[in-house]
LODREN-661702 format. One record per atom (N, C-alpha, C): residue in one letter; x, y, z. Coordinates in steps of 0.2 Angstrom, whole numbers, padded with zeros to 4 digits, always signed. Layout:
AXYZ/...
//
This chain:
X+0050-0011+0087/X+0057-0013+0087/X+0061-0008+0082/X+0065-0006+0083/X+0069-0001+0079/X+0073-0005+0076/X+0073-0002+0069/X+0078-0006+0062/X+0081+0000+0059/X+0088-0003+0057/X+0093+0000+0055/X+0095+0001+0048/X+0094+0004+0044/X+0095+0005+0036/X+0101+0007+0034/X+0104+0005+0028/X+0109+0010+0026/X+0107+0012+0017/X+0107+0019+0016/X+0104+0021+0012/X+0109+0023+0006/X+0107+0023+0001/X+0112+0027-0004/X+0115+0035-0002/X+0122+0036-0003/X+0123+0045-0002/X+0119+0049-0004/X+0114+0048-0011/X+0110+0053-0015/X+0104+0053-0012/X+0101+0048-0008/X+0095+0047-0006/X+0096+0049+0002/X+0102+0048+0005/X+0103+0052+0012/X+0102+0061+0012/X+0104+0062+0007/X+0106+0070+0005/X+0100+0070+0005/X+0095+0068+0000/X+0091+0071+0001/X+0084+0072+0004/X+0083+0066+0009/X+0081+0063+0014/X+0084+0071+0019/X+0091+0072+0021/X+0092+0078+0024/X+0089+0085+0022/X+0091+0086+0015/X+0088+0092+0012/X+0078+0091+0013/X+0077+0086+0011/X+0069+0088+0012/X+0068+0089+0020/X+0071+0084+0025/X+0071+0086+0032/X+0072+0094+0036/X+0075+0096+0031/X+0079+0103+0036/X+0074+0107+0031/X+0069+0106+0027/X+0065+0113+0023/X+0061+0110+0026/X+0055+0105+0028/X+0051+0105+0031/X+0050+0105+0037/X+0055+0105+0042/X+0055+0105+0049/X+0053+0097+0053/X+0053+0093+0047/X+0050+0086+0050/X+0058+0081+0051/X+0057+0078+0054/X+0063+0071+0055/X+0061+0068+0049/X+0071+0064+0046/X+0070+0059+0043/X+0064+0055+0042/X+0065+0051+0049/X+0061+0045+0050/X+0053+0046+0049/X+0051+0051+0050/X+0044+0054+0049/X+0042+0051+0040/X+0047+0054+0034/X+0048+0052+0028/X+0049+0047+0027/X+0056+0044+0032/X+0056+0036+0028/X+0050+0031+0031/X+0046+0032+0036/X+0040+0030+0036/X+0034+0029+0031/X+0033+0036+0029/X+0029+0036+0025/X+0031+0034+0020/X+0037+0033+0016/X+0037+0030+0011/X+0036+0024+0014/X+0039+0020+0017/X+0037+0012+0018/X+0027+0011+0018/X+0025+0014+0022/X+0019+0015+0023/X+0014+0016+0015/X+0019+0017+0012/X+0016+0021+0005/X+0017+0014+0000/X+0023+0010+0000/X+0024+0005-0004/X+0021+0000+0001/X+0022-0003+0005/X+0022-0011+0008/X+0015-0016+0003/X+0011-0014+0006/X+0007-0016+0000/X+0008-0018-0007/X+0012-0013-0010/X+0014-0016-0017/X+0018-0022-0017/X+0023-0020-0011/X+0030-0024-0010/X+0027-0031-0010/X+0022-0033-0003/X+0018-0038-0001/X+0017-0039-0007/X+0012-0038-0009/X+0007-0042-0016/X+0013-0045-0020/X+0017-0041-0022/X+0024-0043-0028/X+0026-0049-0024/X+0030-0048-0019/X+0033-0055-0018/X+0026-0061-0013/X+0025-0061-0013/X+0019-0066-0010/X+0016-0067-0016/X+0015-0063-0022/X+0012-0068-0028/X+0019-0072-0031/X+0023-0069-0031/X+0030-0070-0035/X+0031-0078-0029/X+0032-0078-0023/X+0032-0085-0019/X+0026-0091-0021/X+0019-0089-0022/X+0016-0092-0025/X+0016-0094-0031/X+0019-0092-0036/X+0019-0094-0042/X+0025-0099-0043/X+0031-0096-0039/X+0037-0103-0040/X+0033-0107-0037/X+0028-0108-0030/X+0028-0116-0027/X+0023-0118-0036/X+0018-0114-0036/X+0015-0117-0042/X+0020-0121-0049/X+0025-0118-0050/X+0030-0122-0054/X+0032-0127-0054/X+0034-0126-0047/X+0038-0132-0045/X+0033-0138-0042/X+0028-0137-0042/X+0021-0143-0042/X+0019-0144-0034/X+0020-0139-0030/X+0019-0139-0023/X+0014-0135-0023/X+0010-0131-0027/X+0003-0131-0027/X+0000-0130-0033/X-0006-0130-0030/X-0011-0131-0036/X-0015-0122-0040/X-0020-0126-0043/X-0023-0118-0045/X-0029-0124-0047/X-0036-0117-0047/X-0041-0120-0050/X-0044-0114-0056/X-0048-0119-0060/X-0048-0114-0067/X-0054-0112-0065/X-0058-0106-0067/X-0062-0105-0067/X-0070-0108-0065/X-0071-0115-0069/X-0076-0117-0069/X-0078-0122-0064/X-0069-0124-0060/X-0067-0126-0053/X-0072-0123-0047/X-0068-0114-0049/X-0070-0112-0042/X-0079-0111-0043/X-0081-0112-0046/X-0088-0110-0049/X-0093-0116-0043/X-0090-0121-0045/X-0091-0128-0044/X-0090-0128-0037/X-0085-0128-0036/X-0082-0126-0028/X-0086-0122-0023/X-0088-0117-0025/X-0093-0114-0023/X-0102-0111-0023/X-0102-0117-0028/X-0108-0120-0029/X-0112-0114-0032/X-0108-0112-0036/X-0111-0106-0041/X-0113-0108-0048/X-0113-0115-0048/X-0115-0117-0055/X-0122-0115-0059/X-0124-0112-0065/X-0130-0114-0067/X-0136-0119-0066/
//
């Protein structure tokens, strides 16, 4: 499904300038960069959403000796 950005002036220019020296389209580069962060992006806000519900008492955590237990990895 095709999405629609609007980008800084400085980041358009040079989004054009590296397009017109390598002979590649935009979209080719703004690809790749997406492709290049999502995974950080993901991680950051999905731990960040996990951590407010843990605040706010909507989930839980287990301490290490939990999960040990929990998995039957006790001594």
């Amino acid at each position: 499904m095709p999405t629609s950005i609007r980008l800084p002036d400085d980041i358009e220019r040079r989004l054009d300038f590296l397009a017109r020296q390598t002979g590649r389209a935009k979209a080719f580069y703004i690809r790749e960069m997406i492709l290049e962060k999502i995974d950080d992006i993901e991680d950051y806000y999905l731990a960040a959403d996990v951590l407010e519900r843990v605040r706010k008492g909507k989930e839980t955590t287990l301490n290490a000796d939990e999960v040990r237990k929990d998995l039957g990895l006790e001594d």
